[in-house]
Phi, psi and omega in degrees: 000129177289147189306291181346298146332305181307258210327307148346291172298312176276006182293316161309324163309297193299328191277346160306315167288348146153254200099182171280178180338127178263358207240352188247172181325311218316294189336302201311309215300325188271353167265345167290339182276318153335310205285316185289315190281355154293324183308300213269338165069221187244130197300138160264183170292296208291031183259150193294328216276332194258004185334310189268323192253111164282114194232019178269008168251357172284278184317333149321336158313157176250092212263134185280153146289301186281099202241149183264145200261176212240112192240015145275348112011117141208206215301312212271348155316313221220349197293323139347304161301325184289149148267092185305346186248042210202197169229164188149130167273150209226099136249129190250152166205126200259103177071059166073010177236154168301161202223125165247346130007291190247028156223160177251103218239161175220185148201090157216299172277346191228193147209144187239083204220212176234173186319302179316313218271310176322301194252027132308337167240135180308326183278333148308295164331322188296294155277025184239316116018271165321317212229335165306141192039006170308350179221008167248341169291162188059051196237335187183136163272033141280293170336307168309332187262355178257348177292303177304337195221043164259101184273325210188148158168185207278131179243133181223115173202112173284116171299184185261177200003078196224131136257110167278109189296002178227149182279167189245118153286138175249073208253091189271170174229116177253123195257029181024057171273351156245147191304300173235137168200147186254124177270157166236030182321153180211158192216156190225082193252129173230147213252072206305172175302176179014061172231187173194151178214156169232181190197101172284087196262146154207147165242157203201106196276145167290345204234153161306294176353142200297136152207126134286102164264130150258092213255149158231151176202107191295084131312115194205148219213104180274176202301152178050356180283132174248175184194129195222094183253122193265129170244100173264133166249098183216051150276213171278170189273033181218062165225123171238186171200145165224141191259090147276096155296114172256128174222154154238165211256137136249191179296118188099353209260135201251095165270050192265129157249138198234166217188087173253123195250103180259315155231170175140162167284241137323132199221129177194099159268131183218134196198141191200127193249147190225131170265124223207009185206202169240130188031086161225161184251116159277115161264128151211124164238129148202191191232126187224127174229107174218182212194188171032220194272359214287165156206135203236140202231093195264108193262094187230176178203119177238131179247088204278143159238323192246142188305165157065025170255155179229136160234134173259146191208154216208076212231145197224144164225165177215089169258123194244174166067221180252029161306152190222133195211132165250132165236133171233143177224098208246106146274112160243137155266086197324162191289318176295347203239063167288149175059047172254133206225095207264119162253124179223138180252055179262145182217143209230142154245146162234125186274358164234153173310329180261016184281167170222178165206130151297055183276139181217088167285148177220136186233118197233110212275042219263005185256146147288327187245093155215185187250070185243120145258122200229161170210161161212144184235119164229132208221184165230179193265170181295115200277335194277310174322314179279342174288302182282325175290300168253048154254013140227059172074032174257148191282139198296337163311318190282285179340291178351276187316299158344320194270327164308327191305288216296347183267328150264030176281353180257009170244327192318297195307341192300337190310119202264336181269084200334307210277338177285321174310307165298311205290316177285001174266008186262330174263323149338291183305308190283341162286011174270007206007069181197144176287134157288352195081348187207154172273152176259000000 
C-alpha cells in the first residue's frame, strides 16, 4: 500500500486514538484537511513550487503513524539540545506526546502550555477555535496533512501588554523506536497587541532511524507587536523535515524569522508572511551549511497588502560535496500596498564542483510608488582574499573557514538572544569543520 493510501486509511484510527478535542472546531477541521490531502496528494517536481525537491525517496519508506513513545527519556538525553544558560520556558515532546516532566510550562503573565491542555478550558478553547488552521488552510497538502493528523502541540499565547521576559523553547524529540516514522508536531503561537516574545524551535531524532517530520506553524502578530523566532536544523543524516510557517501581521507589528539549517536529509522550508495593516516590518533571515548529500529547499512568500510596510529577507549557503541548496523567494506587492519598501537577498558559495543551488528570487510589482529589490550571487570563495590570509601566515584550512566564518556572520548578528548568538556560532564552526582558534 502507497504511504498515501496508508495515511488515508489510517484516519479514522487515528481520530479513534483520542487526539485532540472532538468537541472543538479542530474535529471539522482536520476531516476536511483528510479530504483535501486525498484530493491533492503529496507534491511532486511536477508541481512548479516543488520543482527542485523530491520527496519521493522519502515516501517510499514504510513510515510508522503512530510511533510509541520512549518513557526512559530524561534531562540528560535531550540536554544537549537546550539552551541550557538562559532562563526560559521549555515544551518538550518525546515521539510527538508531551513530556510535562522535562517541561517548564506557565499560565501567569502569558501562557505556554500545549494544544490538548487548551481545549480543556473554555477561555482557551475559544482562542484556539478562532485562529487554528485560519492561515494555514487550503494552502498545500503538507500543510493538509499535518492539519489531519495533529494529535498535539505547542499552544503559545500572549495576552496584550505583555513582555515576556524569559524566552520559550520549543523542543520535539524522535527517540526511534520504530525503525521509519512520520511525526506531524504543531505549533499555535497568538501574539496580544504591545507585546513581545522570542521563541526557539528545534526538532532532533535521538536515534539513526529514518524520521520525516512534518511540522506546521500558525503565528499571528497583533498590533505593535513583536516577535522574533529562531529555527534551528542541525539533525541526523537520515532526518528530514518539512517545515509551514505561516504569520500574519497587524499594523505596526515587528515579526522576524530566522532559519538555521545544518543538518537533515531533507530540508523544505515554507514561510510565508501575510499583511494585514500599515507599517510593519517583516525579517526572514537564514543560514544553510551542507555536505554530502544533504539538500535544503527554502521557500518564502511576504504579501504586502496594506501601504507604508517593509520586508526584509536575507538568506545565506554554503555547499559542499554533492549538496543541494534551493532558494525561491516570492514578494507580492499588492495595487494598494504604496510605498513599500521590499528587500530580498540570497547569496550562495559552492566549494565544491559537485554542489549545485536552484535560485529564483521573484518580485510580482502591482503598485507604482515603492522600493523593491532582489538579488542573487552563486561564487567561490574568493582566491586573493585566501592568497593574502595565507601569506600571512594562516594555514589555508583555518583561511577557508574563516572567510567562510566571515560570510554568514551578518544573519549571525541578527540574533537578539546572546546565548542563542553563541550556540549557532559553535554549529556554523563545527559544520565548517575546522577549530576556529578561539573560544566564544
Amino acid at each position: 500500500m502507497e504511504l498515501k493510501e496508508k495515511l488515508v486509511s489510517s484516519f479514522l484510527a487515528f481520530e479513534n486514538k483520542g487526539g485532540l478535542d472532538l468537541d472543538s472546531n479542530v474535529h471539522s477541521i482536520r476531516s476536511k484537511a483528510i479530504q483535501n490531502f486525498e484530493k491533492e496528494g503529496f507534491p511532486t517536481k511536477k508541481d512548479e513550487e516543488w520543482k527542485y525537491t523530491s520527496l519521493k525517496s522519502l515516501l517510499k519508506k514504510d513510515l510508522g503513524l503512530f510511533p510509541s513513545t520512549d518513557k526512559t527519556i530524561g534531562f540528560k538525553d535531550i540536554k544537549e539540545y537546550l539552551i541550557n544558560d538562559i532562563e526560559s520556558y521549555t515544551l518538550i515532546f518525546i515521539d510527538g506526546v508531551f513530556n510535562s516532566f522535562l517541561s517548564d510550562t506557565t499560565h501567569d503573565d502569558c501562557d505556554v502550555c500545549v494544544l490538548s491542555s487548551a481545549l480543556t478550558r473554555p477561555k482557551y478553547k475559544m482562542i484556539v477555535d478562532n485562529y487554528f488552521n485560519t492561515i494555514a488552510k487550503d494552502n498545500n497538502s503538507m500543510a493538509e496533512l499535518n492539519t489531519a493528523f495533529t494529535k498535539e502541540g505547542a499552544f503559545i499565547n500572549i495576552p496584550k501588554n505583555t513582555i515576556v521576559q524569559k524566552p520559550i523553547q520549543i523542543l520535539n524529540f524522535s527517540t526511534g523506536k520504530e525503525k521509519e516514522v512520520m511525526l506531524q508536531p504543531r505549533n499555535l503561537v497568538v501574539v496580544g497587541e504591545n507585546s513581545h516574545v522570542q521563541i526557539i524551535e528545534r526538532h532532533q531524532n535521538l536515534s539513526k532511524n529514518t524520521t520525516l517530520t512534518n511540522s506546521v506553524t500558525e503565528i499571528f502578530v497583533h498590533k505593535r507587536a513583536i516577535v522574533d523566532f529562531y529555527k534551528i536544523q542541525d539533525d541526523t543524516k537520515d532526518s528530514s523535515i518539512v517545515d509551514s510557517t505561516f504569520v500574519t501581521q497587524k499594523q505596526q507589528s515587528i515579526a522576524s524569522v530566522h532559519t538555521y539549517s545544518f543538518g537533515g536529509k531533507i530540508i523544505r522550508n515554507n514561510l510565508e508572511f501575510y499583511h494585514e495593516g500599515e507599517h510593519i516590518t517583516s525579517n526572514l533571515n537564514g543560514i544553510s551549511i551542507l555536505n554530502d548529500k544533504q539538500h535544503v529547499d527554502n521557500h518564502t512568500l511576504v504579501n504586502h497588502k496594506y501601504p507604508n510596510c517593509e520586508s526584509h529577507e536575507l538568506y545565506k549557503g554554503i555547499y559542499d560535496d554533492k549538496s543541494t541548496g534551493v532558494f525561491n523567494g516570492k514578494v507580492i506587492v499588492e495595487q494598494e500596498a504604496q510605498k513599500t519598501n521590499a528587500f530580498q537577498q540570497n547569496n550562495n558559495i559552492l566549494i565544491s564542483d559537485g554542489a549545485e543551488i536552484n535560485a529564483k528570487p521573484q518580485l510580482e510589482i502591482f503598485a507604482d510608488d515603492v522600493k523593491c529589490s532582489h538579488g542573487c550571487t552563486i561564487g567561490q570563495l574568493d582566491e586573493s582574499a585566501l592568497f593574502y590570509m595565507q601569506s600571512r601566515g594562516i594555514p589555508k584550512k583555518e583561511a577557508k573557514a574563516l572567510l567562510l566564518f566571515a560570510f554568514g556572520n551578518d544573519v549571525v548578528e541578527k540574533i537578539k538572544i546572546p546565548q542563542l548568538k553563541t550556540r549557532i556560532t559553535k554549529l556554523i564552526a563545527k559544520n565548517l569543520g575546522v577549530d576556529l582558534g578561539f573560544e566564544l
